[in-house]
N, CA, C and O atoms as a GROMACS GRO file, in nm:
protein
  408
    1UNK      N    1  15.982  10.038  -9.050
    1UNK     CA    2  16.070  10.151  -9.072
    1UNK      C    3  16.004  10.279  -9.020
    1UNK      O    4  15.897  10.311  -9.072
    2UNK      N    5  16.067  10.373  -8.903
    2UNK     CA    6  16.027  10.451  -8.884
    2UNK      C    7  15.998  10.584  -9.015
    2UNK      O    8  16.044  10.581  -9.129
    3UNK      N    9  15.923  10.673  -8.965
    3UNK     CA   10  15.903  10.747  -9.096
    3UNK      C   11  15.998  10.860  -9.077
    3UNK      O   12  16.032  10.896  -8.964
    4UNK      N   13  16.043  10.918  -9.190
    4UNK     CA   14  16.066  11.077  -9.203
    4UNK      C   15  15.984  11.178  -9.133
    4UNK      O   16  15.861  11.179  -9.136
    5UNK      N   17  16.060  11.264  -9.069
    5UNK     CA   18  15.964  11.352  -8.987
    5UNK      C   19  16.045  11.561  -9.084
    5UNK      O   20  16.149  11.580  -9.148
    6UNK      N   21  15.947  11.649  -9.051
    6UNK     CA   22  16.008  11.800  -9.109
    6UNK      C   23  16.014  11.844  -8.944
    6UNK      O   24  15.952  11.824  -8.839
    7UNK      N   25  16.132  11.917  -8.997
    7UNK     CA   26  16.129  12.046  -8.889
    7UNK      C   27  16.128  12.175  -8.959
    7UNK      O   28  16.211  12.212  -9.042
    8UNK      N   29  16.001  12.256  -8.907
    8UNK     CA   30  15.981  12.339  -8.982
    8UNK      C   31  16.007  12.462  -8.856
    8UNK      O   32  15.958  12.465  -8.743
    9UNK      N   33  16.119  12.577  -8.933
    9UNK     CA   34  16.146  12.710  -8.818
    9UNK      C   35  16.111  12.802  -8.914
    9UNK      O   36  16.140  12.806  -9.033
   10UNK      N   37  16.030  12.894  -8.831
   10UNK     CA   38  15.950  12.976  -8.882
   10UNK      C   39  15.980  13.131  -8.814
   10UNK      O   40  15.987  13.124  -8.691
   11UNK      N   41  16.002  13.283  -8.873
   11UNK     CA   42  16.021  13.331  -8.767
   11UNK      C   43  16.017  13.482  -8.881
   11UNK      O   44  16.032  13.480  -9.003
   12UNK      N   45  15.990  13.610  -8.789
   12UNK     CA   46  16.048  13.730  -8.887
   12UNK      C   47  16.172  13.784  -8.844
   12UNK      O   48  16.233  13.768  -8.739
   13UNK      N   49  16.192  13.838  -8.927
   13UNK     CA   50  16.413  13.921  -8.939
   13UNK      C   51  16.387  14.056  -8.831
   13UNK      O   52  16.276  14.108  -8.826
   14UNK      N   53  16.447  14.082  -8.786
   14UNK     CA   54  16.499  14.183  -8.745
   14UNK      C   55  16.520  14.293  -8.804
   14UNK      O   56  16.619  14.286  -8.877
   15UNK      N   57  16.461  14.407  -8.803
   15UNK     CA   58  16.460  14.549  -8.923
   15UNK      C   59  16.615  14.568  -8.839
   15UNK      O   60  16.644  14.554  -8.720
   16UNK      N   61  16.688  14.601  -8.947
   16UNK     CA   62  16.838  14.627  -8.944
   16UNK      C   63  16.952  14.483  -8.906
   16UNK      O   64  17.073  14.494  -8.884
   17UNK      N   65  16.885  14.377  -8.908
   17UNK     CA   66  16.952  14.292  -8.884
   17UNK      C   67  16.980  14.174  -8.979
   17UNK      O   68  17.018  14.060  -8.949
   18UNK      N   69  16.956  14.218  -9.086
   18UNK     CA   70  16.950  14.143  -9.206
   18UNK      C   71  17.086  14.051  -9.288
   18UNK      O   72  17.104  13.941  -9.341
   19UNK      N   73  17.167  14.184  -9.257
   19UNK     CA   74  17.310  14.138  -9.348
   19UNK      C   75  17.355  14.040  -9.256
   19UNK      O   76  17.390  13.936  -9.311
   20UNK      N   77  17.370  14.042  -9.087
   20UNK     CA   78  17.394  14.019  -8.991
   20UNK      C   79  17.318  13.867  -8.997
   20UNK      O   80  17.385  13.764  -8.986
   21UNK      N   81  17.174  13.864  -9.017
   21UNK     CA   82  17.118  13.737  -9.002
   21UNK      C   83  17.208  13.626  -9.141
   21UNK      O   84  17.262  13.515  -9.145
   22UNK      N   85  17.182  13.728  -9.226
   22UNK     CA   86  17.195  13.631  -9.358
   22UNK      C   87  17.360  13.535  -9.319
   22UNK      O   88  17.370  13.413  -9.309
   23UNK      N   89  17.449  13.618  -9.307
   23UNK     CA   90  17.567  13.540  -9.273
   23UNK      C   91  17.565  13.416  -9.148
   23UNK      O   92  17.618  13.304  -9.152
   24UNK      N   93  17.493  13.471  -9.051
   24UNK     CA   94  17.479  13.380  -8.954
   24UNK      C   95  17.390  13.251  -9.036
   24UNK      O   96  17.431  13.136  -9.021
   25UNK      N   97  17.285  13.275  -9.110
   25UNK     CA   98  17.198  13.135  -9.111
   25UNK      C   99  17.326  13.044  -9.202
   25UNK      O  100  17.347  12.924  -9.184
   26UNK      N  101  17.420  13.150  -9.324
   26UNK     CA  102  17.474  13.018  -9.438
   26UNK      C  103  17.574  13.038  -9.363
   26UNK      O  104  17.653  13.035  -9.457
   27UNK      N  105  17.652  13.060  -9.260
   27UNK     CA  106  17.800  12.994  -9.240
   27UNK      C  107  17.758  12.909  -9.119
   27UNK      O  108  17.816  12.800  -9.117
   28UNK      N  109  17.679  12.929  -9.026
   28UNK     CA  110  17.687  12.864  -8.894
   28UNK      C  111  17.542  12.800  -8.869
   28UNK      O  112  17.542  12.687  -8.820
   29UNK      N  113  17.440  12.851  -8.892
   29UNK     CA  114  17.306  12.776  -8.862
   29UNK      C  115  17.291  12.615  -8.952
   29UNK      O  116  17.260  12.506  -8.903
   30UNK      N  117  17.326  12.650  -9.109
   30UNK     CA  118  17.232  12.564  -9.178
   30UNK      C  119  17.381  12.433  -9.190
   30UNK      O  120  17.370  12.317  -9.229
   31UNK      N  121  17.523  12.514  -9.139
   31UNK     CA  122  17.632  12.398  -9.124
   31UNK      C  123  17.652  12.297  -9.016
   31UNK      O  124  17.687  12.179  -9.016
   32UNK      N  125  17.608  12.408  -8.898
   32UNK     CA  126  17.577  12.350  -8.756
   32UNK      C  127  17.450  12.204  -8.724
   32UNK      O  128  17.461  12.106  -8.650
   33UNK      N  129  17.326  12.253  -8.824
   33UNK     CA  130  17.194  12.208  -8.814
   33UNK      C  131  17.246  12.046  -8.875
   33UNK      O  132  17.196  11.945  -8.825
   34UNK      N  133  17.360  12.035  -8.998
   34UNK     CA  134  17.375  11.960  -9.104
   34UNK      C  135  17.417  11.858  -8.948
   34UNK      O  136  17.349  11.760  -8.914
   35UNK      N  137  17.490  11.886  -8.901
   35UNK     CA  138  17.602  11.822  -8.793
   35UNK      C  139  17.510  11.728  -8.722
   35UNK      O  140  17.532  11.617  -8.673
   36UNK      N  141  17.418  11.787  -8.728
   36UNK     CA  142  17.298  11.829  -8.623
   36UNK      C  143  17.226  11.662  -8.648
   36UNK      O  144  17.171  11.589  -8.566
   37UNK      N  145  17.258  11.635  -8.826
   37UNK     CA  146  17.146  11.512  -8.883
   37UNK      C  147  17.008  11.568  -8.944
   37UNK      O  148  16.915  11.510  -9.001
   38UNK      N  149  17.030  11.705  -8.907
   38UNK     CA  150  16.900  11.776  -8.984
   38UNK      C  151  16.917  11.863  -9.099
   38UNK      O  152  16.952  11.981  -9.095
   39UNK      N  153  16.886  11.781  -9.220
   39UNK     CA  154  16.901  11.782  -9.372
   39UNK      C  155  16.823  11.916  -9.404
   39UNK      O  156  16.700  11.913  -9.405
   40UNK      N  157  16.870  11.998  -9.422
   40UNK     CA  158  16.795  12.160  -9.510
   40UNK      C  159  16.736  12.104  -9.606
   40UNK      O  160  16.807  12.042  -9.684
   41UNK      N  161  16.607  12.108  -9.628
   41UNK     CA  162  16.497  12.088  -9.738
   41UNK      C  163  16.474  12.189  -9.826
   41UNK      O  164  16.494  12.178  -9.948
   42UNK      N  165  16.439  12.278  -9.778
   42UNK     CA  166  16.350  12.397  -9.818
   42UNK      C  167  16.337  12.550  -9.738
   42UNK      O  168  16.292  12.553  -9.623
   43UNK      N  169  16.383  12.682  -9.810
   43UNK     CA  170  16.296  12.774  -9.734
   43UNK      C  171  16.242  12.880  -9.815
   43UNK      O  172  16.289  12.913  -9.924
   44UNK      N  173  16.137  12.933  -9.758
   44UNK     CA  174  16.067  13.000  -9.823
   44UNK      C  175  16.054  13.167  -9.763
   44UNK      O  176  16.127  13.212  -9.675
   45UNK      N  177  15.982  13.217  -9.807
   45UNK     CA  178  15.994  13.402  -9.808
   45UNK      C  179  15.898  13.423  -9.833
   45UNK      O  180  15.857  13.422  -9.949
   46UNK      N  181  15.806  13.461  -9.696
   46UNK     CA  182  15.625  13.560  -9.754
   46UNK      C  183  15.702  13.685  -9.828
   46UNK      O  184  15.797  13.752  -9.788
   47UNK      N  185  15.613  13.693  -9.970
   47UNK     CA  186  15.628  13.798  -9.993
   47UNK      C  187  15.501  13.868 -10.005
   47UNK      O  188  15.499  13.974 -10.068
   48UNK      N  189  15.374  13.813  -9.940
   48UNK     CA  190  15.263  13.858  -9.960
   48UNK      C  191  15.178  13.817  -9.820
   48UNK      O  192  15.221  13.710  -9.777
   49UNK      N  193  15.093  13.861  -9.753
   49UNK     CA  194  14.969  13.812  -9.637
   49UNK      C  195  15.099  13.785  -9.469
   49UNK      O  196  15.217  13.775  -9.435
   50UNK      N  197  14.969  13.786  -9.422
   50UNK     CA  198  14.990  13.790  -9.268
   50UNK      C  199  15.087  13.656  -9.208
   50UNK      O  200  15.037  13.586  -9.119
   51UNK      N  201  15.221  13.626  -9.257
   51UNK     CA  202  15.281  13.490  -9.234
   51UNK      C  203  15.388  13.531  -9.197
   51UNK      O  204  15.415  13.648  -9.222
   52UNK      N  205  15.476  13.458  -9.131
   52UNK     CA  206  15.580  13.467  -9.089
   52UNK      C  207  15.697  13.458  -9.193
   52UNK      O  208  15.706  13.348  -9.249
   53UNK      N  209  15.800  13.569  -9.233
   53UNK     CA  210  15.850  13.607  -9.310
   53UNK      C  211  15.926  13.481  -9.388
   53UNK      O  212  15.923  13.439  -9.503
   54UNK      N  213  16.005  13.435  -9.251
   54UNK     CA  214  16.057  13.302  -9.320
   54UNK      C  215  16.060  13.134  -9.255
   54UNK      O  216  16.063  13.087  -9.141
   55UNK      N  217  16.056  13.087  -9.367
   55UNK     CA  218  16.036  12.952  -9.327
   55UNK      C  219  16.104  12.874  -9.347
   55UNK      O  220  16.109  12.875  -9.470
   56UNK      N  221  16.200  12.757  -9.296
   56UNK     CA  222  16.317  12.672  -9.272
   56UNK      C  223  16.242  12.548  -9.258
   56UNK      O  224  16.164  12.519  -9.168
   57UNK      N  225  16.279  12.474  -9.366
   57UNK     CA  226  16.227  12.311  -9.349
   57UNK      C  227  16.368  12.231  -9.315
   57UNK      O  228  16.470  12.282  -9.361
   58UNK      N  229  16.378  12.136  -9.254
   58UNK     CA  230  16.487  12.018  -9.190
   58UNK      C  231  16.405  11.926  -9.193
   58UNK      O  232  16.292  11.928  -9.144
   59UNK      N  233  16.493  11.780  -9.291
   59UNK     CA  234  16.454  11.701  -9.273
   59UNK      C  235  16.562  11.602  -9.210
   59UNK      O  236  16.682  11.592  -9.237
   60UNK      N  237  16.455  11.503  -9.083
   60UNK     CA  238  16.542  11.417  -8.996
   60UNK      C  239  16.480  11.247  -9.008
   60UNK      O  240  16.362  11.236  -9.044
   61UNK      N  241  16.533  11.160  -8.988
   61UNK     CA  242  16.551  11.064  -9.066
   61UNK      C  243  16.439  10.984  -8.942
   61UNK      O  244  16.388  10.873  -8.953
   62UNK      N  245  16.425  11.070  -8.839
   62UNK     CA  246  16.257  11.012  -8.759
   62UNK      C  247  16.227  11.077  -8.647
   62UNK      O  248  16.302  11.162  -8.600
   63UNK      N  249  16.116  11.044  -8.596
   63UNK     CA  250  16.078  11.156  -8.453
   63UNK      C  251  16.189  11.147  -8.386
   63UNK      O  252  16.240  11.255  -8.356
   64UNK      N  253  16.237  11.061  -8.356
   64UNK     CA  254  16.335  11.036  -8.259
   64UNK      C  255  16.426  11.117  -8.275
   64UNK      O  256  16.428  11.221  -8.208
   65UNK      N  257  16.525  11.088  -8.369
   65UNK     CA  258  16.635  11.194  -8.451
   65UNK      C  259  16.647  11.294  -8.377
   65UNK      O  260  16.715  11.331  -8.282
   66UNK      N  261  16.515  11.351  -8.482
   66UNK     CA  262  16.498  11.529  -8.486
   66UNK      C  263  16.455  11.584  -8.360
   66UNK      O  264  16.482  11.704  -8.347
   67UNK      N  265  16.381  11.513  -8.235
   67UNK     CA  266  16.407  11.552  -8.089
   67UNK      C  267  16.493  11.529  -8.000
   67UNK      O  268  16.491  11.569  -7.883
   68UNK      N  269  16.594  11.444  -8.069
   68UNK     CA  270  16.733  11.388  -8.034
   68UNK      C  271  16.813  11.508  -8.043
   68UNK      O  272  16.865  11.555  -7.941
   69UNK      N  273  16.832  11.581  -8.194
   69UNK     CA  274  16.906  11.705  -8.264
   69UNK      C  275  16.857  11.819  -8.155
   69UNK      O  276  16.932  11.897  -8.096
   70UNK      N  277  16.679  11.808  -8.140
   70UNK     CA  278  16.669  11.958  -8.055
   70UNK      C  279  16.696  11.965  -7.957
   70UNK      O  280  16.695  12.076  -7.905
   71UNK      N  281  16.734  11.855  -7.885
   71UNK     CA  282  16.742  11.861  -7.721
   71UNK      C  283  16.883  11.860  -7.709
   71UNK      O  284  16.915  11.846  -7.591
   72UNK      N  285  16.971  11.868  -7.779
   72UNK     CA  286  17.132  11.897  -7.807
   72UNK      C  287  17.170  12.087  -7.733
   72UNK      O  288  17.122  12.193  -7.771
   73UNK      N  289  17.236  12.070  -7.661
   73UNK     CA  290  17.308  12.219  -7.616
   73UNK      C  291  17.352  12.299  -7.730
   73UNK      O  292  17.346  12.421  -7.724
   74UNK      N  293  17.408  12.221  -7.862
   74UNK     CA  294  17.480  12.294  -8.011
   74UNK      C  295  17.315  12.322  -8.059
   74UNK      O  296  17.316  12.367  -8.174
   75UNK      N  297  17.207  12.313  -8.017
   75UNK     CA  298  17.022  12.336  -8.103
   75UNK      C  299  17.026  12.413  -8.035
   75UNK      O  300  17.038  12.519  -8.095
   76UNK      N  301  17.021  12.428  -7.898
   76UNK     CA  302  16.972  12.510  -7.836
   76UNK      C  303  17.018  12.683  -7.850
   76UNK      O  304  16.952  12.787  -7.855
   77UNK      N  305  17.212  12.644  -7.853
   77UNK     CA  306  17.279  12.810  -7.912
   77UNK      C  307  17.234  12.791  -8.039
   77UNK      O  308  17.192  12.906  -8.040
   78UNK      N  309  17.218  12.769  -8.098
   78UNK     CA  310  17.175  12.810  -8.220
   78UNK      C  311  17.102  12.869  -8.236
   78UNK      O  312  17.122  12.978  -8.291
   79UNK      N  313  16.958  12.824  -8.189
   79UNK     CA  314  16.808  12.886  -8.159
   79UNK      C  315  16.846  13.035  -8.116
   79UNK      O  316  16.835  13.134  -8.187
   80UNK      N  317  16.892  13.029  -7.985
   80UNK     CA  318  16.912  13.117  -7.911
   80UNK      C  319  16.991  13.260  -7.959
   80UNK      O  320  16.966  13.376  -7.926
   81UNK      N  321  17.111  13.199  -8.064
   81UNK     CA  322  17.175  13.265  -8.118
   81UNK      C  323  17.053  13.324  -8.257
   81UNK      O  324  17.075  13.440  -8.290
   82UNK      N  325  16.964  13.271  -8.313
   82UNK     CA  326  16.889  13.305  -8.427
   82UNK      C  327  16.818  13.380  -8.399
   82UNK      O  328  16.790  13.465  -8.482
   83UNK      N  329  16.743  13.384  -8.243
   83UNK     CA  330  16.660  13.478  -8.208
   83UNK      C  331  16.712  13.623  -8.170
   83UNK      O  332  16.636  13.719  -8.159
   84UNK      N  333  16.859  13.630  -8.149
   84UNK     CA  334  16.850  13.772  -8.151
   84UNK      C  335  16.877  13.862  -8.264
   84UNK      O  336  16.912  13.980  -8.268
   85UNK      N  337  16.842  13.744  -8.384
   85UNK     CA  338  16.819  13.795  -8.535
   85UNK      C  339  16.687  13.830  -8.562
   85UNK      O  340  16.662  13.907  -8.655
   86UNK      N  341  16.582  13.772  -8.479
   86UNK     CA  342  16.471  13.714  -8.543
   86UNK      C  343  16.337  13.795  -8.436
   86UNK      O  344  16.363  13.878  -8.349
   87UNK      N  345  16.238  13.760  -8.461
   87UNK     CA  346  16.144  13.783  -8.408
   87UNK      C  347  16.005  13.695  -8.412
   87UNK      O  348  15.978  13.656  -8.525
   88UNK      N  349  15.930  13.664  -8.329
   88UNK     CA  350  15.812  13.515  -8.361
   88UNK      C  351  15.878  13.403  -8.387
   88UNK      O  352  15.832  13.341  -8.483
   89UNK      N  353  15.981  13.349  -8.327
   89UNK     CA  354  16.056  13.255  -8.399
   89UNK      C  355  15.949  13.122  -8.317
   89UNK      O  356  15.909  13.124  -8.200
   90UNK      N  357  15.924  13.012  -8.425
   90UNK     CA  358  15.848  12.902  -8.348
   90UNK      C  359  15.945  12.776  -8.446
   90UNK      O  360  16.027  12.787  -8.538
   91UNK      N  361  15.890  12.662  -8.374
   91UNK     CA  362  15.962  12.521  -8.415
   91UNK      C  363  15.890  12.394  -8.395
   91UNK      O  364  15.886  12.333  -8.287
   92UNK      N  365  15.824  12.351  -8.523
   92UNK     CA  366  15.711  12.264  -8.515
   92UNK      C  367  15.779  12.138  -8.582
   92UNK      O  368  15.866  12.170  -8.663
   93UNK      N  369  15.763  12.033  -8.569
   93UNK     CA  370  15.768  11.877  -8.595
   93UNK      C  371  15.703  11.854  -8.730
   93UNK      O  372  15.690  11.956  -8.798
   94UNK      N  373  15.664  11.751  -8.777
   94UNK     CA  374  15.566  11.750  -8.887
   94UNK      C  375  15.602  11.623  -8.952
   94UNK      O  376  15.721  11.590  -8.956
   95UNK      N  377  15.495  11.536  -9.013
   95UNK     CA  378  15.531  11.391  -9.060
   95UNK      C  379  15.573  11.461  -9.236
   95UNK      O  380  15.513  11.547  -9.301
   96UNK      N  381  15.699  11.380  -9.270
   96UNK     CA  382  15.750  11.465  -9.401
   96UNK      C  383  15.662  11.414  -9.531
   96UNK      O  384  15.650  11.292  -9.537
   97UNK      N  385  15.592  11.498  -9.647
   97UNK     CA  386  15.488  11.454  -9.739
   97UNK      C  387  15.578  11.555  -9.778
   97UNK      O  388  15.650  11.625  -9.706
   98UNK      N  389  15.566  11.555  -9.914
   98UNK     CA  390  15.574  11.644 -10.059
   98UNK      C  391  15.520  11.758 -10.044
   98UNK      O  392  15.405  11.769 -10.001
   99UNK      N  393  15.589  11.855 -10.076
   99UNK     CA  394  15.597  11.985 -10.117
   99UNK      C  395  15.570  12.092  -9.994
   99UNK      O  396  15.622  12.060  -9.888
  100UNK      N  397  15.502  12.203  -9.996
  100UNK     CA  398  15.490  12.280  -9.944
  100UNK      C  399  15.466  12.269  -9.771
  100UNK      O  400  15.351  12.296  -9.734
  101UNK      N  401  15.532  12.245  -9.702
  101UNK     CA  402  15.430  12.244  -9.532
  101UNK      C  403  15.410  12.356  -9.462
  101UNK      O  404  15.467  12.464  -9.479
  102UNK      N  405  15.324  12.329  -9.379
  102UNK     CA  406  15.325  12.445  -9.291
  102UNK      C  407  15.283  12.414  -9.132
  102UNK      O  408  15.280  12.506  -9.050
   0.00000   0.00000   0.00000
């Protein structure tokens, strides 16, 4: 059985682009991503130290999947569409374990 893999998106907001981001991630990012086969896990919010503001976990049901989902034209506007919310935006893989990743 292949394993569970995370996709973890990581990135900071846009000063003035906030109200603007927030609607975009819950009506179209995290509905689009679902379509996508990539299960919303987790996200988190530095509210303290040198990290990237926010963090988006997806979980996909194996490597394959989840580079299956990113290499999709509907991943790519998305991305594309998030970054002109965002700033540092990165997108790392990760074998899925319990709790916190990074």
């Amino acid at each position: 059985m292949d394993e569970q893999v995370k996709l973890l998106v990581s990135y900071d907001i846009r000063a003035g682009q906030e109200n603007a981001y927030r609607r975009f991630i819950l009506e179209e990012f995290l509905p689009q991503a679902q379509e996508l086969g990539l299960i919303p896990s987790d996200a988190w919010h530095t509210a303290y130290g040198r990290y990237p503001l926010r963090l988006l976990g997806f979980i996909a049901s194996d490597l394959e999947a989840a580079r299956a989902a990113r290499a999709t034209q509907q991943w790519q506007e998305l991305i594309r569409r998030l970054e002109s919310y965002t700033v540092n935006l990165r997108q790392k893989l990760v074998p899925l374990r319990g709790g916190f990743q990074w």
